[in-house]
C-alpha positions in Angstrom: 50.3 143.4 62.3 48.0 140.4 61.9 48.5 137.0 62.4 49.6 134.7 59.8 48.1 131.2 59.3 50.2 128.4 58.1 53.9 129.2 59.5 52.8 131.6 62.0 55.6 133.3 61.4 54.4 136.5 63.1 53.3 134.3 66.5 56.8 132.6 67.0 58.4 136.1 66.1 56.4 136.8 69.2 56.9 134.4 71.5 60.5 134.5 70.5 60.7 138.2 71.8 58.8 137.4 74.4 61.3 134.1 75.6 64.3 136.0 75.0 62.6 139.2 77.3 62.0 136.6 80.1 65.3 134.9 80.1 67.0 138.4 80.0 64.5 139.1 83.2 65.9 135.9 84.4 69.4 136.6 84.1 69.1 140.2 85.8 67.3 138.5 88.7 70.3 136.2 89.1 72.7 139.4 89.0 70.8 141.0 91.5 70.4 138.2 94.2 74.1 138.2 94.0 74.5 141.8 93.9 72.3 141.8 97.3 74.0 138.9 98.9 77.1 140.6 98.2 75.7 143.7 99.9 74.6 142.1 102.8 77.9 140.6 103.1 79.2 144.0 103.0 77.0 144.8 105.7 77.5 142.7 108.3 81.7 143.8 108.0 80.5 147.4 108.6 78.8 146.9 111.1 81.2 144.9 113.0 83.9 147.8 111.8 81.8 150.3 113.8 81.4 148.3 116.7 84.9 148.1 117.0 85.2 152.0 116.1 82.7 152.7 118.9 85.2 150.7 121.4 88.1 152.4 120.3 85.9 155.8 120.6 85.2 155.2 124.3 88.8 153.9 125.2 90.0 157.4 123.5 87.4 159.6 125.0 88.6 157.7 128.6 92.3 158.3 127.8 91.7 162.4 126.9 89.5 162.4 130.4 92.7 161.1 132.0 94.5 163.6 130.2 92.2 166.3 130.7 92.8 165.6 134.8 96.7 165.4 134.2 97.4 168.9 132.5 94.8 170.6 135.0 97.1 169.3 137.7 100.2 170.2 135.8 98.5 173.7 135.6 97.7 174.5 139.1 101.5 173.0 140.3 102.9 175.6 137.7 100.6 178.0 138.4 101.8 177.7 142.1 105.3 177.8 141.4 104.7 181.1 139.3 102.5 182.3 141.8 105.0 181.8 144.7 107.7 183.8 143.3 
């Protein structure tokens, strides 16, 4: 591999490989700022679905407390009824 003079055929083979390697680097860096921009994207919805996941969480755990209270005092007033037979 040695260089030629006159043409310099083996020097624009180069340089040819060489542009084409940099404008396929080029056109992957263009897929992945989109890919990340997607992804961010992407991001921000999931967060704002587990926010709201996190509200529903505490309304449910608030409602099974309420429940929780109901069914003990639905135990003790059958408890007493069985109790007072």
């Amino acid at each position: 591999m040695s260089e030629t003079n006159g043409s310099g055929g083996y020097i624009n083979e180069r340089m040819d490989r060489a542009e084409a390697m940099l404008n396929q680097v080029a056109s992957d860096h263009v897929l992945f700022l989109q890919d990340h921009q997607m992804l961010l994207k992407a991001q921000v919805v999931m967060q704002d679905s587990l926010q709201q996941l996190d509200k529903k969480l505490d309304r449910l755990a608030d409602a099974q407390l309420a429940t929780d209270e109901r069914l003990n005092a639905l135990i003790t007033t059958v408890d007493g009824i069985i109790r007072a037979r």
